[in-house]
C-alpha positions, 0 to 999 in steps of 0.5 A, spaced: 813 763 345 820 760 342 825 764 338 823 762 332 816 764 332 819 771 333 823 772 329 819 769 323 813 775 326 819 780 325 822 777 319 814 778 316 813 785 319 820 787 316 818 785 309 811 790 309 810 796 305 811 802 309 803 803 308 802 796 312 809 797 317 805 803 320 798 799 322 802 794 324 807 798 329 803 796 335 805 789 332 812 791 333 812 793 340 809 787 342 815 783 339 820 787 341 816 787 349 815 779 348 823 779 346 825 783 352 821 778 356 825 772 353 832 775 354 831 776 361 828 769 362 835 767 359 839 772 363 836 768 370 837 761 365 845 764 365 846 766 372 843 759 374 846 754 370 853 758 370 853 759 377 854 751 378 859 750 371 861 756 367 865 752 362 858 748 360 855 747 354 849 749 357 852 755 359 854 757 353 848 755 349 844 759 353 849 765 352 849 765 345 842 765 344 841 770 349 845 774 343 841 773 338 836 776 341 838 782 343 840 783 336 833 781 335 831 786 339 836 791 336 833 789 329 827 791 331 828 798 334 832 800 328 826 798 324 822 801 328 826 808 328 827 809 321 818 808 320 
């Protein structure tokens, strides 16, 4: 699943009322798992590409979206947090 279909699932689940927020909880956890999956996977990525040319665009690439979704899943933790 790309990042963006995520964080359009997340951005759709943010905007609900609190009524809706609640039955989508288990939603939520599926993202937040979902996100994890995708971190660890670009974790390997970076390892791999950066253990060849750490100054690549591939490298850096792959670290900047790796931090995207680590405050993806940030964002949501919070959110889930304060329901």
């Amino acid at each position: 699943m790309s990042i963006n279909s995520l964080l359009e699932k997340l951005d759709d689940f943010l905007d609900l009322s609190k009524h809706k927020q609640k039955e989508k909880h288990k939603k939520l956890k599926k993202i937040i798992k979902k996100l994890k999956g995708k971190r660890l996977e670009l974790e390997e990525a970076i390892i791999k590409e950066c253990r060849a040319d750490d100054t690549s665009d591939r490298c850096h690439d792959l670290m900047k979206e790796r931090k995207v979704v680590s405050r993806l899943i940030k964002k949501a933790r919070k959110h889930d947090k304060s329901n």
